[in-house]
C-alpha positions in Angstrom: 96.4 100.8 101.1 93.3 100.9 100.0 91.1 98.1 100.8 88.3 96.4 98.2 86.6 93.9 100.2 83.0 93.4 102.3 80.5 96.0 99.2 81.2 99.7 98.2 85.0 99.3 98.3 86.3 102.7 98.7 88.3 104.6 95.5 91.9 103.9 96.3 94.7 106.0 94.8 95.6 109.3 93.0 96.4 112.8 91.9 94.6 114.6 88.6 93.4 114.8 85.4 93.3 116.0 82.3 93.0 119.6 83.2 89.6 120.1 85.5 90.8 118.1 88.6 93.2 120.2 90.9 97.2 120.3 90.7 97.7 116.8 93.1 98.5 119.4 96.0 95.9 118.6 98.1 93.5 121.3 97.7 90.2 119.9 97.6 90.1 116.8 99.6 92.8 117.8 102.6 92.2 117.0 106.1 91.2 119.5 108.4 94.1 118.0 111.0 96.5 115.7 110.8 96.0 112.7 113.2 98.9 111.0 115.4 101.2 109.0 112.8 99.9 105.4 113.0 102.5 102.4 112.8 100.8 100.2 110.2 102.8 99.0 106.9 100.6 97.3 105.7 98.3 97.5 102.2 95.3 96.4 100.0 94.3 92.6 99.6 94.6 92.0 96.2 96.0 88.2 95.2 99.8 89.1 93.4 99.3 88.6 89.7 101.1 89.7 86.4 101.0 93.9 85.8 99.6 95.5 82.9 101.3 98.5 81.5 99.6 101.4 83.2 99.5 104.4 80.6 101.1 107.7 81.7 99.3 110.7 82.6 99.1 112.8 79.7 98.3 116.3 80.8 98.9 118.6 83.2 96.1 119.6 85.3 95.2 122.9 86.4 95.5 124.7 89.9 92.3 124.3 92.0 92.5 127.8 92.8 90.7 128.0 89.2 88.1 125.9 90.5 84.6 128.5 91.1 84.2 128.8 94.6 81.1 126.4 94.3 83.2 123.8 92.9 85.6 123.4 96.3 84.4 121.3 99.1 84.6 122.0 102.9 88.3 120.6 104.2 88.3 117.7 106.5 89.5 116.7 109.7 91.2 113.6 111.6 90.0 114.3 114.7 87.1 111.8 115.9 84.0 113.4 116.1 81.3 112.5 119.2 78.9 111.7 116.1 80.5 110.5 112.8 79.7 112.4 110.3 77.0 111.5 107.7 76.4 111.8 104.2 73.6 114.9 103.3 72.3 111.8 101.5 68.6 110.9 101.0 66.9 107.3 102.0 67.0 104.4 99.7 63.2 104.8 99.4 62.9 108.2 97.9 63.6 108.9 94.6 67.5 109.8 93.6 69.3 112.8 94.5 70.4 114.9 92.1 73.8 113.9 92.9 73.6 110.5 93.0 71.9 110.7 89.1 75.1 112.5 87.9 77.7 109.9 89.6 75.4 106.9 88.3 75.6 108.6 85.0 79.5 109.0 84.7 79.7 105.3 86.0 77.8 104.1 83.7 80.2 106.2 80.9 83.2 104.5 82.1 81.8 101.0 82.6 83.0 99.7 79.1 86.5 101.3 79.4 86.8 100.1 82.9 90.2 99.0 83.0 91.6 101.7 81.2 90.1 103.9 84.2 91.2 102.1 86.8 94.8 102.0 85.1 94.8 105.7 84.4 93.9 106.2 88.2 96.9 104.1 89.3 99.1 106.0 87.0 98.2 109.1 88.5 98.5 107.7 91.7 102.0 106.7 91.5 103.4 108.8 88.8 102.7 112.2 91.0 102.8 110.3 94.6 105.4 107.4 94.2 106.2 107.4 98.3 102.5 105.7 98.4 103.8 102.8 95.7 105.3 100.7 98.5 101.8 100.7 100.2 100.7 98.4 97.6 101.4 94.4 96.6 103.9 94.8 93.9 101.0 93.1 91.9 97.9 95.0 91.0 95.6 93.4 88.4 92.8 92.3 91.0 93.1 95.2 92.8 91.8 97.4 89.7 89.3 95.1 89.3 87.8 95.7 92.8 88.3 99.5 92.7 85.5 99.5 89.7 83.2 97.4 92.0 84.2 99.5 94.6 82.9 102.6 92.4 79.7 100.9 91.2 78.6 99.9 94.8 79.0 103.6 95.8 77.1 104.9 93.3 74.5 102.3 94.6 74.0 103.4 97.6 75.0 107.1 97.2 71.7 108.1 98.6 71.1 105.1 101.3 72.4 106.8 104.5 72.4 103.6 106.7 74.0 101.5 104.4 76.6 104.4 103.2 77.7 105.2 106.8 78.1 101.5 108.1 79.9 100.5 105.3 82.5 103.7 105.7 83.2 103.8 109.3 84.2 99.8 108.8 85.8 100.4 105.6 87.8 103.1 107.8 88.8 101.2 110.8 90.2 98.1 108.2 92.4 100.7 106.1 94.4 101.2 109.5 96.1 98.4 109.0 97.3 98.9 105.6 99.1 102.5 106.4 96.5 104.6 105.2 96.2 107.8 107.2 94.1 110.9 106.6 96.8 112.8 104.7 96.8 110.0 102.0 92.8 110.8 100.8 93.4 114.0 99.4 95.4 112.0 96.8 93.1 109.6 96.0 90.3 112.0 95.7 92.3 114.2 93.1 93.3 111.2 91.0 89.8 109.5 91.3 88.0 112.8 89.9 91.6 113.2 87.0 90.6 109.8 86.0 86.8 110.2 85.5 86.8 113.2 83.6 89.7 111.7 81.4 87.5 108.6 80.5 84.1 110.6 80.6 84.7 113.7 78.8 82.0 113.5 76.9 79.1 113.9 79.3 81.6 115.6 82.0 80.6 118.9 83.0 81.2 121.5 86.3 77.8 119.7 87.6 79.1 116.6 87.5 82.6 117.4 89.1 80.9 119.1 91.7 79.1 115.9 92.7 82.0 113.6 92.8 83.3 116.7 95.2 81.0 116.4 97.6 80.8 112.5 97.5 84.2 111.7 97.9 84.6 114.5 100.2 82.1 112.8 102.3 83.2 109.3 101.8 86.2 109.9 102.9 85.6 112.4 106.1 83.3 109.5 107.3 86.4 106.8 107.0 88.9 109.5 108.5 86.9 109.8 111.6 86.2 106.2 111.9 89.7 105.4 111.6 90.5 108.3 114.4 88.0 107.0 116.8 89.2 103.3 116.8 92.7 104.9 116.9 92.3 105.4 121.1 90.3 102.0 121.7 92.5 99.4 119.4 95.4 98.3 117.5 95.9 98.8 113.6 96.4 94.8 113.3 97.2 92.0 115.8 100.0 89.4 115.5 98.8 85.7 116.1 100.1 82.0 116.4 99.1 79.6 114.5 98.3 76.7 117.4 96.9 74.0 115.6 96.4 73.1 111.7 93.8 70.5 110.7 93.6 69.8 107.3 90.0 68.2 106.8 90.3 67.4 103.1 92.8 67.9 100.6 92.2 71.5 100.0 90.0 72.6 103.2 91.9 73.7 106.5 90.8 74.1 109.7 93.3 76.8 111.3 93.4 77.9 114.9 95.4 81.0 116.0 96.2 82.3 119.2 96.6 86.5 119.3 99.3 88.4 121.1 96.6 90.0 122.7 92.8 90.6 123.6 90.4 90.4 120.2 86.5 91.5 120.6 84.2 90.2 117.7 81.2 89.1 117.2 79.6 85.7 116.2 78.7 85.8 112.6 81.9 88.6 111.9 85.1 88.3 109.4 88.3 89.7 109.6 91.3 89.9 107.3 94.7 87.5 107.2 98.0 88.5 106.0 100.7 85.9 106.2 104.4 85.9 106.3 104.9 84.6 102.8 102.8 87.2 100.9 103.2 90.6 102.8 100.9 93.4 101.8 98.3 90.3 100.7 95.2 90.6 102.8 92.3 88.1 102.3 89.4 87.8 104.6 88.2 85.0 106.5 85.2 84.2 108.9 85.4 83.1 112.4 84.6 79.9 113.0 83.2 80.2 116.8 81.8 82.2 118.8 84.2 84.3 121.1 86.3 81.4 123.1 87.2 82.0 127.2 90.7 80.8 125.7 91.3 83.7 123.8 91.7 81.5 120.2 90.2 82.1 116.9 89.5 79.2 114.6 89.3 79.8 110.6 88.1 77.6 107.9 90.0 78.1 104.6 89.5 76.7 101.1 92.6 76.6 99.1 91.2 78.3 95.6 93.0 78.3 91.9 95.6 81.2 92.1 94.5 81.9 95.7 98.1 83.1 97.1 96.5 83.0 100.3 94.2 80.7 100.6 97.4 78.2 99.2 99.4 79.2 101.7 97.0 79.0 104.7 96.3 75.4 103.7 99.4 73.6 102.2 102.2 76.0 103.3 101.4 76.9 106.8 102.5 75.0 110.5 101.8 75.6 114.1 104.2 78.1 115.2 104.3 80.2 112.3 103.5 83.6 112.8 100.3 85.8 110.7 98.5 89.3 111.3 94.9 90.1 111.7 92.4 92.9 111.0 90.1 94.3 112.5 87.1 92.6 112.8 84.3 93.3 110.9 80.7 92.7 109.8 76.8 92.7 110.4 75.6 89.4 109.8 75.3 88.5 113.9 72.5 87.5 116.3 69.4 89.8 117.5 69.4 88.6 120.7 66.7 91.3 121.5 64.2 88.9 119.7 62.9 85.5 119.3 63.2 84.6 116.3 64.1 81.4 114.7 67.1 81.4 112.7 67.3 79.8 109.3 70.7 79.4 108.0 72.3 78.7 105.0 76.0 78.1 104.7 77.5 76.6 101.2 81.1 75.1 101.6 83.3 76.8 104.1 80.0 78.9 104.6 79.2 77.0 107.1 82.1 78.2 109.5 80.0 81.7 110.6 77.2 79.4 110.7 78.5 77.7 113.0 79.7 80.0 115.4 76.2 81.3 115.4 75.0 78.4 116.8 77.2 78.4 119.5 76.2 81.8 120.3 72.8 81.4 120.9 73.9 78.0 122.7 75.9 80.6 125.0 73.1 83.0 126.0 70.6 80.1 127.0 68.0 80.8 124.4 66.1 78.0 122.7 65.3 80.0 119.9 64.6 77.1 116.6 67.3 76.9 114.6 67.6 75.6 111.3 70.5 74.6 109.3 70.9 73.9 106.2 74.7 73.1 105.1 75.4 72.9 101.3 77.8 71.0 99.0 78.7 69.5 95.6 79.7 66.1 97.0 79.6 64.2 100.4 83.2 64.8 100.4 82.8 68.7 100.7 80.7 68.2 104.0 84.1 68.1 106.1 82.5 69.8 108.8 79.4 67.7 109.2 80.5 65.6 112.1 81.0 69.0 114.1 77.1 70.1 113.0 75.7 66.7 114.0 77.1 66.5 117.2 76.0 70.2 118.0 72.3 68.7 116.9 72.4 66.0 119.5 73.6 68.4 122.5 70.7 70.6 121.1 67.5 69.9 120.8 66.1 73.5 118.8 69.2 73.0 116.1 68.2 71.0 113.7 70.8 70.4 110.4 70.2 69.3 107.2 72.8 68.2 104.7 72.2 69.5 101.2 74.0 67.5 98.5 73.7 68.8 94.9 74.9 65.9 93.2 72.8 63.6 95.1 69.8 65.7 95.2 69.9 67.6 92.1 69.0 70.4 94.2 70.5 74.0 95.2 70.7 74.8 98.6 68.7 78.2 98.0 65.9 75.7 96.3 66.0 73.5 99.1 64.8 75.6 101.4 61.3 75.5 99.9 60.3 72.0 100.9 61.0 72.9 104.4 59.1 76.1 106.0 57.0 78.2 106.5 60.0 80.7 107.4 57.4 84.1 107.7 58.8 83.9 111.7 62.5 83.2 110.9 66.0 85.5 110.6 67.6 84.2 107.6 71.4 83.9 107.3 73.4 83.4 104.3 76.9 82.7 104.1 79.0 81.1 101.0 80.1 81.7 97.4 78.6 84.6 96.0 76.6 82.8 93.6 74.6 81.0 96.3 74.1 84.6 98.6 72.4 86.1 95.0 70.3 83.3 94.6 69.6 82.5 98.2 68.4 85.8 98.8 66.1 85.3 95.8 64.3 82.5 97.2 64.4 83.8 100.6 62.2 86.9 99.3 60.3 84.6 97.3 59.1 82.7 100.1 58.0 85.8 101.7 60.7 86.7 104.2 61.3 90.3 103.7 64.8 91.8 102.6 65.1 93.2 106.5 64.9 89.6 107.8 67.5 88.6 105.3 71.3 88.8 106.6 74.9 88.1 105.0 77.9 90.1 104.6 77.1 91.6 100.9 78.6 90.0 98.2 80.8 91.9 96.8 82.8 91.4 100.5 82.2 87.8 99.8 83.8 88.0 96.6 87.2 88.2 98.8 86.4 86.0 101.1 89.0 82.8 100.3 91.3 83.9 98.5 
């Protein structure tokens, strides 16, 4: 249902507490209207894995009409608004609201009992809302674990408007295809706040609840109406074809799929797979072109240890089989407004967005420089080089450089300072997490500021493969 994937992944199930937190009615968080029913069956990407015992709740909470009066928040509505709504937050560069102090505080409270949060919020969740169960994979382990990142990247950016808002509206429009409506928040909000007091009693106060209020009531108006909007301009999912398979080494696949009808995206943008074999199991792959007159869309995928999906995508799947698709989704795409030279750094099956970003300033006629640098452990990993090369000889501004750390003794992110200067270059980033942290690093290092610096954050990343 609810989906932990591209940074602040949004709270995602629940009822009350411990005896501050509303009675699981639906008092607090409900939607000012309900929106047309929506068709999707769909729920969270989380990789099936054994189930720890959730405890029960252990108290009844109390009514919200105890609540003071400052305590409720304003209801909500479904209805897409001309402007989204926005958070009454502050900008990342001024100091911290008052709010965002009290959330960060509680967070940091539950961070060493983190799992028996998360657990605690499931167990509200299902124990005073059980028709939302069958939402989920029947499998939740990883899906606590990206609720709490989900929670820590919030408090993060509680106060950073343009990050908060972006993040939402997408995080809104991908929750469509997991079933999620507007009537299902006001349960999650309730079970999210039950949970937090429970595990934070000791620094928990009216204050504190009253932030939480207000955030989640914003978080979640901004997904509603996101979700509403793209409600009356496109599907919840889309069914596609597998056309062609291409298995480039033992556990990399090339995939091609064919969609059962029209999908806009971006160069540079992701989107999320389910297949038949894992219903309910979303993971999230980049596309590995720029938008095709054909209509396809072509996926690298990396089959991982315990990767359900990833295994299947690779050694299980044929042409002809049948898999659903997301919406797509993020920012790390070409500023064709400029001139720029891009640098870009793609580690593994990084290199797929990467590419597709080539071809898309191939397809508007600039001859903006490009530079490529394509990471991996061994010679072997480069099973997309051939494809790079040949894109180098047709253009003369690309120019691709293979990066081999057991050759060179060098990471990719460290590779990039023999080469330069960048100060007039875009830098993209795409691969494990491990190389985005330290690529961005260097990148700043070198003097490219954090504005110039572009990749899908990496706690999306961290679901990207699967």
């Amino acid at each position: 249902m609810f989906e932990a994937r591209h940074t602040m992944e949004a709270p995602t199930t629940a009822s009350a507490d411990n005896g501050t937190s509303g009675d699981g009615s639906g008092g607090w968080f409900t939607p000012r209207k309900q929106p047309a029913e929506d068709a999707p069956q769909s729920a969270p990407p989380s990789e099936p894995a054994p189930e720890a015992a959730a405890p029960q709740p252990s108290a009844e909470p109390s009514s919200p009409e105890t609540l003071p009066a400052d305590l409720r928040v304003p209801t909500q509505r479904s209805t897409p608004a001309a402007q989204p709504q926005e958070p009454a937050v502050q900008s990342g560069a001024q100091s911290a609201s008052p709010d965002a102090l009290l959330i960060r505080r509680s967070l940091a409270e539950v961070a060493p009992i983190a799992d028996k949060v998360t657990s605690y919020f499931y167990a509200l969740l299902f124990v005073r809302h059980p028709e939302l169960r069958s939402l989920f994979p029947a499998a939740m382990d990883t899906q606590r674990d990206r609720l709490l990142k989900a929670l820590l990247t919030a408090a993060e950016h509680i106060d950073n408007t343009e990050v908060l808002v972006a993040y939402l509206q997408n995080l809104g429009r991908g929750h469509r295809k997991y079933g999620t409506r507007a009537e299902h928040y006001p349960a999650v909000g309730e079970c999210l706040i039950g949970a937090l007091s429970k595990y934070a009693s000791d620094i928990w106060d009216a204050e504190t609840e009253a932030a939480w209020i207000r955030a989640y009531t914003t978080i979640s108006q901004v997904m509603i109406d996101a979700a509403a909007a793209d409600e009356l301009r496109a599907p919840a999912w889309w069914y596609a074809e597998i056309v062609a398979h291409d298995l480039r080494t033992p556990d990399v696949a090339i995939v091609t799929v064919r969609p059962d009808q029209p999908y806009p995206f971006l160069a540079g943008q992701y989107t999320s797979l389910e297949t038949p074999w894992w219903p309910r199991i979303w993971r999230h792959y980049s596309f590995a072109s720029a938008p095709r007159s054909d209509g396809l869309l072509t996926f690298h995928v990396k089959a991982v240890p315990a990767g359900w999906v990833s295994n299947a995508l690779v050694h299980r799947a044929r042409p002809g089989d049948i898999i659903r698709l997301g919406p797509p989704a993020g920012s790390m795409t070409v500023d064709h407004t400029t001139d720029s030279g891009l640098l870009c750094l793609g580690g593994g099956t990084g290199i797929a967005p990467i590419k597709a970003l080539v071809e898309d300033v191939a397809e508007h006629g600039e001859r903006r420089t490009v530079e490529v640098f394509y990471g991996a452990r061994t010679d072997h990993d480069l099973y997309d080089i051939d494809t790079m090369l040949r894109l180098q000889q047709s253009h003369p501004w690309l120019s691709v450089r293979a990066v081999i750390d057991q050759q060179a003794h060098l990471q990719l992110p460290d590779a990039i300072r023999e080469y330069g200067p960048w100060n007039e270059f875009d830098a993209y980033l795409s691969g494990p997490p491990g190389m985005i942290r330290s690529g961005v690093d260097a990148l700043r290092n070198i003097g490219i500021p954090s504005e110039r610096i572009r990749h899908d954050s990496v706690e999306e990343l961290v679901a990207i493969g699967d």
